[in-house]
N, C-alpha and C positions, 0 to 999 in steps of 0.2 A: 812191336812186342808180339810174342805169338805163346802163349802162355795158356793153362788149365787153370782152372780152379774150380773147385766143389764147392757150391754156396754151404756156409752155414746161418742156424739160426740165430738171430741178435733179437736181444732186450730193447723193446722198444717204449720208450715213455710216450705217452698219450700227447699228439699235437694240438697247435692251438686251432679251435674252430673258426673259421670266416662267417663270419655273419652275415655279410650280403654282396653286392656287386661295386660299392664305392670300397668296403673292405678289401676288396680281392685286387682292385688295382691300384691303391693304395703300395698294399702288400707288396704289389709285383714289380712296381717302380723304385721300389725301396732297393730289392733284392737284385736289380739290373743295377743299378747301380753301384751294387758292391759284388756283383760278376766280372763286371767289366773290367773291372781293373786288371784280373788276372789270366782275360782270355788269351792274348796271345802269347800267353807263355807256358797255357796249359797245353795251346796248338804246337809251340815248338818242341817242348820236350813231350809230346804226346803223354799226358799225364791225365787221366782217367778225373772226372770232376766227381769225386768219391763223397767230399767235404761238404762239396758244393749240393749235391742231391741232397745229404740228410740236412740240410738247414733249408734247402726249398719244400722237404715235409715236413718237416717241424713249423714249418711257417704257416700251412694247412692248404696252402694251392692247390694240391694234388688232390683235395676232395671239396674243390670246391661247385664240383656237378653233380654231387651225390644230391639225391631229394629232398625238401624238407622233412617230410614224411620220417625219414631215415633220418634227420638231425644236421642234413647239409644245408648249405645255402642258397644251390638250384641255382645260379647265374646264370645269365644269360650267356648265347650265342655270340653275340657280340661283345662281351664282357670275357669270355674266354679268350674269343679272339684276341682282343689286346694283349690280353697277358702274355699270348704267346708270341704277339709281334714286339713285347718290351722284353722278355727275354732272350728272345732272337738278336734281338738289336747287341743285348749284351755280349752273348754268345750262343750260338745257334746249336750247338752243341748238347748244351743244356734244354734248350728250347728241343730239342728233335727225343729227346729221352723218353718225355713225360708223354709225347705223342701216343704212343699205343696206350699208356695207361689209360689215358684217357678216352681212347676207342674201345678197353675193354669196359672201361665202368659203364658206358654205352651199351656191351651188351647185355652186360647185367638189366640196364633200363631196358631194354628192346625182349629180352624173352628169361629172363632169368625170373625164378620162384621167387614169392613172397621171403621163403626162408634162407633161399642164398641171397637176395638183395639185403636183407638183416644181417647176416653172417658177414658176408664184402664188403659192405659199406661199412660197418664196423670197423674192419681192419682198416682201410683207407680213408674214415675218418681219425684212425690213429696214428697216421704218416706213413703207411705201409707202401709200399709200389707195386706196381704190375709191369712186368718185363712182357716183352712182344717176343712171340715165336712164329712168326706165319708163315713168310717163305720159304721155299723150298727147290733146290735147282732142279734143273729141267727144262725141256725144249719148250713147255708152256707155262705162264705165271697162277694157272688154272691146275697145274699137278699138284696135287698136294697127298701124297705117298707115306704121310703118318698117321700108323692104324689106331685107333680104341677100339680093340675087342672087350667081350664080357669075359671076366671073371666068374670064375665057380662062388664064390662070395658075396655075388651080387652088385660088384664095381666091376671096374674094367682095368686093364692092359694097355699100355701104351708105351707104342715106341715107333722111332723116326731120328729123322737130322735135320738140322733147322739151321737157316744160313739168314744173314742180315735181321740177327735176333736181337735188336736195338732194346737198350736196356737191360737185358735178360741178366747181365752180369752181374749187377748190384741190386737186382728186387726180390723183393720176400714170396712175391706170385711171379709166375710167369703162363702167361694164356696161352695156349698151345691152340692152335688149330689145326685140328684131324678128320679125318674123316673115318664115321662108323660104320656097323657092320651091313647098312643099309646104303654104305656110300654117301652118307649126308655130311655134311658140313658141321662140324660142332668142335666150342670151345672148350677146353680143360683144364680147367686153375691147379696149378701144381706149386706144393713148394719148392724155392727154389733148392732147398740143400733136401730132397728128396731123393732114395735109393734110388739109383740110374739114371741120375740125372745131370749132366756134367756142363756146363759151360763156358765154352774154349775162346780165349779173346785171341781171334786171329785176323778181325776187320784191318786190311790194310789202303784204305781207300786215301786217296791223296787230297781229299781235303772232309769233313763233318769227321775227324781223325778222331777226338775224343768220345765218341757215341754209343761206343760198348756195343757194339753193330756184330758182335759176331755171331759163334755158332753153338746151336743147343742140342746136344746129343741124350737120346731118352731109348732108353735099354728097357723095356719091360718095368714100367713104373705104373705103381698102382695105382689108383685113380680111384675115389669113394666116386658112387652114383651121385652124390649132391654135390659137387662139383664140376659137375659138366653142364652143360648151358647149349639148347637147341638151339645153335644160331642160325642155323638154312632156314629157320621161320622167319628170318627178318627180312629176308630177299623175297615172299612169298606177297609180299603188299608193298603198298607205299610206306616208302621209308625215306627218312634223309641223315641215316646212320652211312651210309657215305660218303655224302657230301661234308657233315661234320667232319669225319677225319682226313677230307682233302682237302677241307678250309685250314686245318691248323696249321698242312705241309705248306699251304699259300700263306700264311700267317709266316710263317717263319724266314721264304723268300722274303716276304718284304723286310722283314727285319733285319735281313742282312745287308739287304738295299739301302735301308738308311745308314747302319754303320759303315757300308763303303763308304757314302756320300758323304757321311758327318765328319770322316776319319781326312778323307781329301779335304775338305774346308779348313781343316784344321792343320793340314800340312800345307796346303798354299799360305795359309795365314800367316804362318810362323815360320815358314822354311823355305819355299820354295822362290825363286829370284825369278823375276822377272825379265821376257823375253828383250834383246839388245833392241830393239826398232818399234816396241810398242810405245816407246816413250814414257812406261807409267813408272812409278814410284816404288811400284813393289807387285809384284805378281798378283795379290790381291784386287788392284786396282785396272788391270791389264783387262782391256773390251773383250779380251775374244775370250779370253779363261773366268770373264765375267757371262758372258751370254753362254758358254756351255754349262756351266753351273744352274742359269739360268732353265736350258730347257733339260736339266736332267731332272730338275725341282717338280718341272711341270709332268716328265714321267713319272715321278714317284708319286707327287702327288695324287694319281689318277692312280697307280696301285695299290696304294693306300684309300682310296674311295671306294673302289672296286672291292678293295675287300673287306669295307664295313659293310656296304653294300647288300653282298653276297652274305653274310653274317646278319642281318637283319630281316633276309628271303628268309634264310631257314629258319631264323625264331618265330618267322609267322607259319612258317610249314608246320614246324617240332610236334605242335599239341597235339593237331589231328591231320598227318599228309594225307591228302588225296592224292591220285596219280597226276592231276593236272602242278597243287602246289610243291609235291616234289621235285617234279618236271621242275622248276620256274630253282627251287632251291640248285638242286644239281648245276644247271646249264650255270646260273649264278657264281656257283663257285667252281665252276671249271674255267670261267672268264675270267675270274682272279687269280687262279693259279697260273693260266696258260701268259697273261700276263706280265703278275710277279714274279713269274720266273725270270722270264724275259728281261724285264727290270732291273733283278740282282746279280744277272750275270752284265750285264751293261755297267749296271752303274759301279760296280767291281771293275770292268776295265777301266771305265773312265776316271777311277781313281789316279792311275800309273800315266795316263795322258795328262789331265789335269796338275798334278803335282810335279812330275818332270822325273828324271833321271834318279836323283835322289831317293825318291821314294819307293826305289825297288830294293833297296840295304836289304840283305838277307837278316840282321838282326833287328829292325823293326817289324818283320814277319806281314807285311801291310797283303803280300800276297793271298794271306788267309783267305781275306772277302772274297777271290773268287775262286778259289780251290774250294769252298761251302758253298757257293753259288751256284759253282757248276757242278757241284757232286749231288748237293741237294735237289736240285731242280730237275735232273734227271729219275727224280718219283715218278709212276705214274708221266707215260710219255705225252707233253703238251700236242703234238701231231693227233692225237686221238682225240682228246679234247678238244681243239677248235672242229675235226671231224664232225663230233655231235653236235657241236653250238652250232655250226653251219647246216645242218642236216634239221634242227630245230627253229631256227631263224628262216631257213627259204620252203621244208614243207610240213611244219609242223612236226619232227619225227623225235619223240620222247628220248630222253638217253633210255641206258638199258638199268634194270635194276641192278648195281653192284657197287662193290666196297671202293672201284675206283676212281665213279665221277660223281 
């Protein structure tokens, strides 16, 4: 599909609040549940999970890291994490949407005024989204070549091109990150059916197909002063507003890890015959497609540790990082990422090994798990990551402060 469209504004009735961290994943197990059903056929006909978003904000997930202060529920680090690895499980798709929302509400927490945290968290406790705008081609993932100038008005000007703008196509915000007239770093909450602002679904990637990954074009769009948010302040200390948002992209590897793994158990179960010379009864029962099962368990397992883990660093980081507990957050969740990936792209082939010939039918679509596996995992390259962990682990050498370990 390579298609336009100019967001408009929708009526939105007020979502339901989360009241704490048993509610939210409650909530989020309910709602994987009735994802599931429909993911691989939302991947086959690339059909945009449209339905599927507004009944995940009405459900009130999306703001369930706003503050109590603000009237959120403040979950935990580890409490988000699950959610994101029970919607991943469902469909990663959906799981990969809410990701930058969730990085933006982040900046609001991280440098945003008393009166835009009032103002945003409002809207986001009302089911509103926040679509990501951040990258930008170019020979470095450091270019970022969209302006906010000032306005004679006292706002600014903004315009640029934004490529793998996940989300951007169905949210009511979308954070733009630009750089101002200072060359700094700052975010821009823009509506999305704002003059000049256009939203082209052009992501053609061969697998996270439904993610609305595409591109944001911004023609001289006005921009009120109270909508923009100093985020180069955040890189200016310890912080572990990085790490959170490359916990979630690990959260969501492992979730697809397990739906590979779940998806094969259940085609050996029911379907798959059993090798002539194993002697067993039924492919189920067969030693050798038992013992790989076996130590696929045991990888996953450990990615799934790994990334409570690491989700547990950063809740004792969050309150107050110092450069030492940021350090320990960061390296933490670079090891679950650089693993889970690892992980999900494995345990996705070993679906097609384990199940047999059968389970590559193009209309069971099983190939999904690792066409998301391997498109997902490709965030933020694992080679960099173990780079730092190894550089921290033999001479103490701190990652660097930024948004991608």
């Amino acid at each position: 599909m390579n298609a336009s469209r100019e967001t408009t504004d929708t009526e939105w009735a007020t979502a339901t609040v989360i009241t704490g961290d048993g509610d939210a994943l409650t909530t989020a197990r309910r709602l994987a549940e009735q994802f599931v059903s429909g993911a691989a056929e939302r991947d086959a006909q690339r059909r945009l999970p449209l339905a599927e978003l507004d009944e995940l904000a009405a459900s009130g997930l999306l703001a369930i890291t706003v503050p109590r202060t603000y009237g959120g529920a403040d979950v935990s680090v580890r409490t988000l994490t699950e959610v994101f690895r029970l919607l991943a499980w469902a469909d990663p798709n959906i799981a990969q949407i809410p990701q930058g929302h969730f990085v933006y509400v982040n900046v609001l927490e991280e440098n945003g005024s008393v009166e835009q945290k009032r103002f945003f968290y409002r809207e986001v406790l009302a089911g509103k989204r926040f679509g990501n705008a951040q990258a930008e081609s170019g020979r470095s993932a450091l270019d970022i070549h969209t302006r906010l100038t000032p306005a004679w008005d006292g706002g600014f000007v903004l315009s640029g091109t934004k490529k793998y703008a996940t989300g951007a196509l169905a949210a009511q915000w979308i954070g733009v990150l630009a750089k101002d007239a200072d060359d700094r770093q700052v975010v821009a909450f823009v509506p999305g059916g704002s003059p000049g602002v256009q939203v082209i679904d052009d992501w053609d990637g061969m697998g996270q197909r439904t993610t609305a990954s595409g591109s944001v074009w911004l023609s001289h769009v006005s921009v009120p002063a109270e909508h923009v948010v100093p985020h180069y302040r955040t890189f200016e200390r310890p912080q572990v507003h990085g790490a959170l948002a490359q916990l979630l992209h690990a959260a969501i590897d492992v979730g697809i890890a397990r739906a590979a793994l779940d998806d094969a158990g259940e085609f050996v179960r029911t379907r798959s015959r059993p090798w002539k010379d194993s002697g067993a009864a039924s492919a189920a029962e067969e030693p050798l497609v038992i013992h790989q099962f076996g130590e696929m368990e045991i990888q996953l397992r450990a990615a799934e540790a790994l990334l409570a883990t690491a989700a547990d660093t950063v809740d004792r980081a969050r309150p107050e990082p110092s450069n030492g507990s940021a350090a320990e957050a960061s390296i933490a969740v670079a090891t679950a990422k650089a693993f889970g990936g690892r992980t999900a792209v494995e345990a996705a082939n070993a679906l097609f090994e384990l199940a047999g010939t059968s389970s590559t039918s193009a209309s069971l679509n099983l190939n999904r798990h690792w066409r998301n596996a391997r498109t997902h995992s490709l965030h933020d390259p694992a080679r960099w990551k173990v780079q730092h962990i190894g550089r921290y682990a033999l001479n103490a050498t701190r990652p660097p402060r930024s948004g991608q370990i």
